[in-house]
Structure formats: C-alpha cells, structure tokens
C-alpha positions as CSV (number, residue, x, y, z in Angstrom):
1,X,-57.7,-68.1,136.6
2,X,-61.0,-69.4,138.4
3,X,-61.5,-70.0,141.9
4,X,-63.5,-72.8,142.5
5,X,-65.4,-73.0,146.3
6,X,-66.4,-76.7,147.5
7,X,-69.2,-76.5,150.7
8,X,-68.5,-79.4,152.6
9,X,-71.6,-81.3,153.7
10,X,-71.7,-82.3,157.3
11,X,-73.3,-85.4,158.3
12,X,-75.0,-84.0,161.8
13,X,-77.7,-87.1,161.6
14,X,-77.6,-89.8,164.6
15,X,-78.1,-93.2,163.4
16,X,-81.1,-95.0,164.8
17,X,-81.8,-98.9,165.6
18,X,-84.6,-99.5,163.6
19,X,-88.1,-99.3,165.4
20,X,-88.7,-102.6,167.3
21,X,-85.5,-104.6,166.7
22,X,-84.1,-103.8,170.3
23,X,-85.1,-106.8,172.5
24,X,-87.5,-106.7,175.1
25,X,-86.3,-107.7,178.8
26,X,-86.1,-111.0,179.5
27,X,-87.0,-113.8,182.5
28,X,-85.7,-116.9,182.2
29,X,-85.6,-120.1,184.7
30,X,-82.9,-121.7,184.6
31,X,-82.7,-124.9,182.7
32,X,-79.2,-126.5,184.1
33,X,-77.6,-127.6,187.1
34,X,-74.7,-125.0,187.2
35,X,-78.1,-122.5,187.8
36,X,-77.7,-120.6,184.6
37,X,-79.5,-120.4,181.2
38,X,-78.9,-120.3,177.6
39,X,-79.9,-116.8,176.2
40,X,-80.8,-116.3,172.4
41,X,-81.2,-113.1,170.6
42,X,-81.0,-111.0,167.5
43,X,-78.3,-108.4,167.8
44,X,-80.7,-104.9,166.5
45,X,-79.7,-103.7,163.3
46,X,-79.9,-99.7,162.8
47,X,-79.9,-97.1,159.6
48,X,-78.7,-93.9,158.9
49,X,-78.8,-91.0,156.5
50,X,-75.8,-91.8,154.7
51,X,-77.0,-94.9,153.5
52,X,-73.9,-96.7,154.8
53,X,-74.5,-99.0,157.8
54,X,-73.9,-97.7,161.2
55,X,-71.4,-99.5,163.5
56,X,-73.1,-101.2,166.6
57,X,-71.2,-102.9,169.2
58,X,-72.5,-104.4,172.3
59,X,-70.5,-102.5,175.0
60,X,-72.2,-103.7,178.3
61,X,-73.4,-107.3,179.3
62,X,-72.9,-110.4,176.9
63,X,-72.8,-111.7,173.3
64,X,-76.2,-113.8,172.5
65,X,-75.9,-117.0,172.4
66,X,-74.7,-117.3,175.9
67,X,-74.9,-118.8,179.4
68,X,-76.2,-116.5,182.0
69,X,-76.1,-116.7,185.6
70,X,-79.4,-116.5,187.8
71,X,-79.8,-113.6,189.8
72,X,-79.7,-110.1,189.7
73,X,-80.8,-108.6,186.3
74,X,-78.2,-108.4,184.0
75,X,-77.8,-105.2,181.8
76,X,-77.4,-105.6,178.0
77,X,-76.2,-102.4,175.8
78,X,-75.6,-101.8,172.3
79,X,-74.5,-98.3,171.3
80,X,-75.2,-97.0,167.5
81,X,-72.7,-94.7,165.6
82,X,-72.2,-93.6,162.0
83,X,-69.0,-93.0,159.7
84,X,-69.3,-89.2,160.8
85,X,-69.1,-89.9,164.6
86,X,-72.7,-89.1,165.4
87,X,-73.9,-91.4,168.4
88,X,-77.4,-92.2,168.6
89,X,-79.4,-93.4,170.9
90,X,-79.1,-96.9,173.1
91,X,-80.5,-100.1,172.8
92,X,-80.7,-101.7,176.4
93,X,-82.5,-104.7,178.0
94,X,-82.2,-106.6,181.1
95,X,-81.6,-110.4,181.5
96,X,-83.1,-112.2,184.7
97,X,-82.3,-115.8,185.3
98,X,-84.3,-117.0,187.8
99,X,-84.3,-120.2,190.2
100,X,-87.6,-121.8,190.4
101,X,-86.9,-123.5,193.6
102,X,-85.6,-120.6,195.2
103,X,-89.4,-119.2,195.0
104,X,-90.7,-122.3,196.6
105,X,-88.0,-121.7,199.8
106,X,-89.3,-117.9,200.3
107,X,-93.0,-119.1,200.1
C-alpha cells in the first residue's frame, strides 16, 4: 500500500487594480437646474496571480454613470479581492460638483 502526500498551495497574493486604471479626482460644474451633474467613468479593472479575475465592487459612493449633487466631495471606493479571500489594496477618488454662481456670491 502507498501513501500518497498532496501539499496544498496557498494563494497568499493580493490582487492589484492595474497601474493607472483608478480614476483621478474629479471637479465638475454643474450642468443642470436641479444643481447636480452627470458623472462618467471606467469602473478599474485589477489582476491577480491566479490568472482568474478578481472580484471588485464599488462599496462607497456611486455607480458611474450617475447624477451627483454639488457640494462637499463625494468619496468613491472600489475594493479588490481574489477567489482565495486576499484583499488588496483600494481604489478611491473624490467627486466635487461645484456651482459656478456660488463663487461669484463669495467674491
């Protein structure tokens, strides 16, 4: 009889967003009467060691493609994770909508 010994191999890697895809803040002026504007961008794509795609899911702030209020900055996060569990780093930018006019008051 033989006895036959599998090593299990340990995925300890982080995933990473790939170098550049996680937007840069943004400053908008609002283009509406309802003082918000329409925000486009490209949700960053990551890689990891496996080969397989990590998962990344936008848990703070909004989906793109959407209307944002003017005001204070808002935060946008996107969190990275592989099949393993292994979280890597954050992807996070700031959205600022702001009202021209306003400017022109404080002057």
């Amino acid at each position: 009889m033989s006895k036959i010994i599998a090593d299990a191999i340990l995925d300890k890697e982080t995933p990473q967003f790939i170098a550049g895809e996680c937007p840069d803040d943004v400053i908008l002026n609002i283009d509406s009467a309802n003082n918000t504007a329409f925000v486009h961008w490209v949700v960053p794509s990551g890689s990891d060691n496996s080969g397989d795609p990590p998962d990344i899911v936008e848990v703070h702030g909004h989906e793109p493609d959407t209307r944002f209020a003017a005001g204070a900055p808002h935060l946008v996060k996107y969190t990275i994770t592989d099949a393993a569990g292994n979280v890597g780093s954050s992807c996070e930018f700031t959205i600022t909508i702001e009202c021209e006019w306003v400017k022109y008051l404080i002057r």
